[in-house]
N, C-alpha and C positions, 0 to 999 in steps of 0.2 A: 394890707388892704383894710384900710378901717371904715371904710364908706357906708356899714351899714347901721351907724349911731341912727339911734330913738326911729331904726325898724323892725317890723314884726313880721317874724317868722313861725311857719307853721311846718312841719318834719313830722308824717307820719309813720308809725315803727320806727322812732327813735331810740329804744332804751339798748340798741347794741350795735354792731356793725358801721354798713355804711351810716345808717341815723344818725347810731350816736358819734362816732366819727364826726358828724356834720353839724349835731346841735352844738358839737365842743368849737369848733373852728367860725361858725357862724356867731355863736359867744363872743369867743374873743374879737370878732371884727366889730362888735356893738351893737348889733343889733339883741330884741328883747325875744327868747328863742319857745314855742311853747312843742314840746315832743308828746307826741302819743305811741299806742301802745296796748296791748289785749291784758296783759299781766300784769294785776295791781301793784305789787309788790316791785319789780322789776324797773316798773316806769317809776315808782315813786325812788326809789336808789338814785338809780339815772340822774333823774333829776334834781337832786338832791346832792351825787356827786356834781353835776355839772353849776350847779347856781341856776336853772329853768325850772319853768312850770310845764307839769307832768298831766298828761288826762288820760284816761282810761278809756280807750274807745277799740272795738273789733271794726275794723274797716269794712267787714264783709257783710256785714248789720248796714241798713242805709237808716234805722232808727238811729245805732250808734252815730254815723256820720251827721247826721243831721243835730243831735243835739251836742257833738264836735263842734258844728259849725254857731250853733246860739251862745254854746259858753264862751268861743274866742268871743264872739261877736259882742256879749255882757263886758268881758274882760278886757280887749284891747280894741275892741273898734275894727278896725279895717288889718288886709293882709299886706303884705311888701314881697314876700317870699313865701311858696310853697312848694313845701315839695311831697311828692307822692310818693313815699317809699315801702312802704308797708307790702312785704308779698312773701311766699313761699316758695319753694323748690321742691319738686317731687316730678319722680322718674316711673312713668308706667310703658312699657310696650302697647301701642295700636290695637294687638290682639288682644292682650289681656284686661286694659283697662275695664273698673264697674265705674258706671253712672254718676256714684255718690265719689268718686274720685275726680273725675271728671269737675265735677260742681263743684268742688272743694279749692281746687287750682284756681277756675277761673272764678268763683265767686270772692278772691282776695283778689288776685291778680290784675284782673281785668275789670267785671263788675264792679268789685271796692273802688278799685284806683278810679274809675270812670265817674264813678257820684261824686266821688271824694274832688275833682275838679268840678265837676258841675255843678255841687252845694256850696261851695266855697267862693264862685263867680259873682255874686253880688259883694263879697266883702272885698274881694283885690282892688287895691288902689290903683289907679291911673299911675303906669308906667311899672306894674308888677311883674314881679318874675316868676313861672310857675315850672319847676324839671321836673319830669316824669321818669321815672328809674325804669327803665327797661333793661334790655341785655345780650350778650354777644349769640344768644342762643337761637335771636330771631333773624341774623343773618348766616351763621353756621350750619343749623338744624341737626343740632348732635340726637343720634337715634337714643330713643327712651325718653325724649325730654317732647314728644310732637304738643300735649296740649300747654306744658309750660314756654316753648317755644312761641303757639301760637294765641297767649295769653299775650305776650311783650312784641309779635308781631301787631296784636290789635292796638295796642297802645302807642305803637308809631304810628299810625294813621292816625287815632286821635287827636296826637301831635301837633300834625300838620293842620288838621282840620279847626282845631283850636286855636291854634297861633291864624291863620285866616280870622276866626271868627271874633277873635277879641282883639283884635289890629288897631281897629278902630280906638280903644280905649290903651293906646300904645301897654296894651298887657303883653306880655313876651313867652312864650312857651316851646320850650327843646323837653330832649332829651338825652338822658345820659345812657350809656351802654357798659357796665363793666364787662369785662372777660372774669375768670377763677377768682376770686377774693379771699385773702386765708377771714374769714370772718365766725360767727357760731353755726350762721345757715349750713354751712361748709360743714364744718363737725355734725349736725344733726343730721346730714346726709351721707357722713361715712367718711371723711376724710381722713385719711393718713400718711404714711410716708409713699406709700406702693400709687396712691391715687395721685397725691401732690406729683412725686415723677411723672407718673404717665401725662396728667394736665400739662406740667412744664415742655415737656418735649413736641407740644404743641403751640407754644409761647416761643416766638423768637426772637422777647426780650429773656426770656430765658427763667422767669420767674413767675411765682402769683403776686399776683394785685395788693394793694395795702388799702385797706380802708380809706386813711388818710387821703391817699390822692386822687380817691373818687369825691372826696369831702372838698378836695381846694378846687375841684373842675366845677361843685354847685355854688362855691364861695364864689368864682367867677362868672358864672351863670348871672348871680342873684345880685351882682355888681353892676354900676354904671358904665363899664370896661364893655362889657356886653349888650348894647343898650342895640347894636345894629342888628343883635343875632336872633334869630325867632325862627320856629318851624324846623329846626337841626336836630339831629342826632348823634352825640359824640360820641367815639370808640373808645372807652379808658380800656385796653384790651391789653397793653403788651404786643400788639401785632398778632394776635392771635387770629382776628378773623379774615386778615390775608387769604 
């Protein structure tokens, strides 16, 4: 699928995982990819491996976002693709949670990702794509996950509400949902052989998720293949959320 010559894509939290997954494949389809990212160093690699331009922004900052959205805006002009990927994973029980934990989830999660589309609305071109990473935890509701659950809960609604509200200017907006992903989020939260089992025997494709094919579901998103779709939410799960 090469249809995305001389377009511009924006990938936030691109320098690992699904991102970088997605600024490589978004690459090769031709489009001009720019990833961000909280870790200077990190994003500048990335980027560096990949052949893209790299910018250092904390999505949870609406300063950062905001002068995210002036540098594309200096440097490429208009958007084609965006995707809102930039979030964290963290696991507290209802009882135990403090406040500052609390804020910390949804001030990436929720709040980032929510500006991070809303600042970015004047630059999307007529006939844009914009996927929102959400995930299999807002229809599941696996215990310990309620506010990261109900962080990717708020972000379907946005969804929809979005895809309505930019219709008008044929802008397009889904979203994706993976299930498990062997990805770094994954390791920074504990993953090993004993966790991977216990996940898999809840997958009834039998396996975790590969970066990659949450990468080729945005590559189709952000394609003219999907030109009729807007307001969705796709399950890369493995069937897990059966």
């Amino acid at each position: 699928m090469q249809d995305l010559n001389n377009k511009v894509a924006v990938i936030t939290g691109g320098n690992s995982g699904i991102g970088y997954a997605t600024a490589k494949r978004l690459k090769e389809g031709g489009a001009d990819v720019i990833m961000t990212g909280r870790r200077k160093e990190a994003v500048e690699k990335a980027a560096a491996e990949l052949g893209v331009t790299g910018l250092v922004a904390d999505q949870s900052k609406l300063a950062d976002i905001e002068n995210l959205v002036r540098q594309v805006k200096e440097q490429f002009g208009k958007v084609d693709t965006l995707l809102v990927n930039a979030g964290i994973t963290k696991f507290f029980t209802i009882e135990d949670i403090e406040e500052s934990q609390f804020d910390e989830v949804m001030n990436v999660n929720f709040k980032g990702a929510y500006f991070t589309l809303s600042r970015f609305i004047p630059l999307l071109n007529e006939g844009a794509s914009v996927i929102m990473l959400s995930s299999t935890s807002a229809t599941i509701s696996p215990q310990s996950a309620s506010v990261y659950a109900a962080s990717k809960s708020a972000i379907n609604a946005v969804v929809k509400i979005a895809a309505l509200e930019l219709a008008s200017r044929k802008v397009r907006v889904n979203a994706i949902s993976p299930g498990p992903v062997a990805t770094e989020i994954m390791n920074k939260i504990g993953l090993n052989e004993s966790l991977e089992n216990q996940l898999v025997q809840n997958i009834p494709a039998g396996r975790m998720g590969k970066a990659e094919e949450v990468a080729s579901m945005v590559q189709y998103l952000a394609s003219e293949e999907a030109s009729f779709i807007t307001g969705a939410n796709f399950l890369v799960d493995g069937g897990q959320s059966i």
